[in-house]
N, C-alpha and C positions, 0 to 999 in steps of 0.2 A: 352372520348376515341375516337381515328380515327382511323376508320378502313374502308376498301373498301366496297364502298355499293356492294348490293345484287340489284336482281332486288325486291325481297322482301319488300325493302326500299321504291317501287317508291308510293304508296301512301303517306307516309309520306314526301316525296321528294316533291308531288305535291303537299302539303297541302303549303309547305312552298311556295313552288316557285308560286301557283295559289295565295296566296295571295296576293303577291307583285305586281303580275298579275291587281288583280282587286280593291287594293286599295290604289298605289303608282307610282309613275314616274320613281322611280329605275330601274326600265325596258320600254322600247318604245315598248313591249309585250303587245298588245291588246287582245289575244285570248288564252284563260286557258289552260292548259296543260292537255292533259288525262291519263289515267294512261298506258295507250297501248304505247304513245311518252316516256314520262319518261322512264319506261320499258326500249323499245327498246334503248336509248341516253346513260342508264347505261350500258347495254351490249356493245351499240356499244363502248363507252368511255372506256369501260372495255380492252375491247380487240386491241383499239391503243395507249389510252392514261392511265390515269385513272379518278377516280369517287369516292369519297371519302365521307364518312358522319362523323359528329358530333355525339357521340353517350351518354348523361348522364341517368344516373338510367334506361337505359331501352328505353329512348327515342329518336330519332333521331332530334336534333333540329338544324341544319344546314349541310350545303353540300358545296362541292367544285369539280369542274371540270375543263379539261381546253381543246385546241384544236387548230391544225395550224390556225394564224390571218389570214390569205389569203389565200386559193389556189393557188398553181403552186409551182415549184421547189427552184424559187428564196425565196421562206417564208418559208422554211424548216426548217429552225430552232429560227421561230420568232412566239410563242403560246399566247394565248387570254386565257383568264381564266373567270370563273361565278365563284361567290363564293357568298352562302344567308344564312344567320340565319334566324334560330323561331325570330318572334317578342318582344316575354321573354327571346330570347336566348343572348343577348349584355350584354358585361362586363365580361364575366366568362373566354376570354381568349381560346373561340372556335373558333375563326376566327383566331386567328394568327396562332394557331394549323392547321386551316384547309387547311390555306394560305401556309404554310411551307411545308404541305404535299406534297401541289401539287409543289411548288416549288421546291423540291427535288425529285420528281418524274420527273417532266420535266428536271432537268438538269442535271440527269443519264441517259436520253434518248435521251439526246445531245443540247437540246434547250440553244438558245443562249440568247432568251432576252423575255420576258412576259409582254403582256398586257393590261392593263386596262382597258375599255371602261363606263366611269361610265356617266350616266345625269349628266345634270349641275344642274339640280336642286337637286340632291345627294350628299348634304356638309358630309354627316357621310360620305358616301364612300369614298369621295374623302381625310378628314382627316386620315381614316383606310387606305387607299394606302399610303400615305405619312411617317404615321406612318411606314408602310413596306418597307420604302424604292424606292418607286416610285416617280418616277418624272414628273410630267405634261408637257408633250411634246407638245400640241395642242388644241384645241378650233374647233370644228365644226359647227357654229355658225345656228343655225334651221336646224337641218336634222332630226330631230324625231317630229315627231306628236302622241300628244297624253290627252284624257282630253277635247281636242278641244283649243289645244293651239300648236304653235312650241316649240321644245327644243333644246339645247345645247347639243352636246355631247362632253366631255373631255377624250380625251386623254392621259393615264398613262402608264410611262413606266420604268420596271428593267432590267437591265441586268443581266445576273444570272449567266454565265460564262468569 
């Protein structure tokens, strides 16, 4: 089930998102998330954008959000999304769920185009965007540090209206 997280969710939100945190390059995220940030990220999300969870038997095992890609007027209608599964949670078919959600929320609230920002070294990511419909716009070639290494960041993008 998806349904809009609570701020109730954000321990379970962090558990998922501090792991990726501390033991994956999915994110150029060095520093764990507490449950006070979570917290506050689902309200704030709540209240301009939305904040969505994965929800089976009880458990919350992925999340999705999303948010203007830039600041200022000119990116007003061009949003960045996060979207992470439980580590158990792949395959059941929660991420296109959660992916859709947000995607139909952003483009009832006008958004014109959503994007990706996955590591390079995140082949699953970047197959699950593709699979969605996203298109590889660009290559950032070492702009993230992390591990004690540089990384790629790639560029993914739909248009959604």
């Amino acid at each position: 089930m998806i349904r809009a997280a609570t701020v109730a969710d954000a321990a379970a939100v962090a558990l998922i998102w501090n792991h990726y945190i501390r033991a994956s390059a999915i994110t150029f995220n060095a520093t764990e998330k507490s449950l006070d940030e979570v917290g506050c990220t689902i309200t704030t999300r709540l209240a301009q954008r939305c904040f969505v969870v994965a929800e089976e038997a009880g458990r919350v095992c992925g999340f999705a959000t999303y948010d203007q890609f830039r600041s200022g007027i000119g990116y007003a209608h061009a949003m960045e999304h996060t979207i992470q599964l439980a580590p158990d949670a792949g395959g059941l078919g929660l991420g296109r769920a959660l992916m859709a959600a947000v995607e139909a929320h952003a483009t009832r609230a006008g958004a014109h185009v959503m994007i990706a920002a996955v590591t390079g070294e995140n082949a699953g990511g970047r197959v699950f965007h593709s699979k969605m419909g996203y298109t590889e716009v660009g290559v950032m070639p070492q702009v993230g540090r992390k591990f004690g290494r540089w990384m790629d960041l790639v560029l993914m993008q739909k248009i959604l209206s």
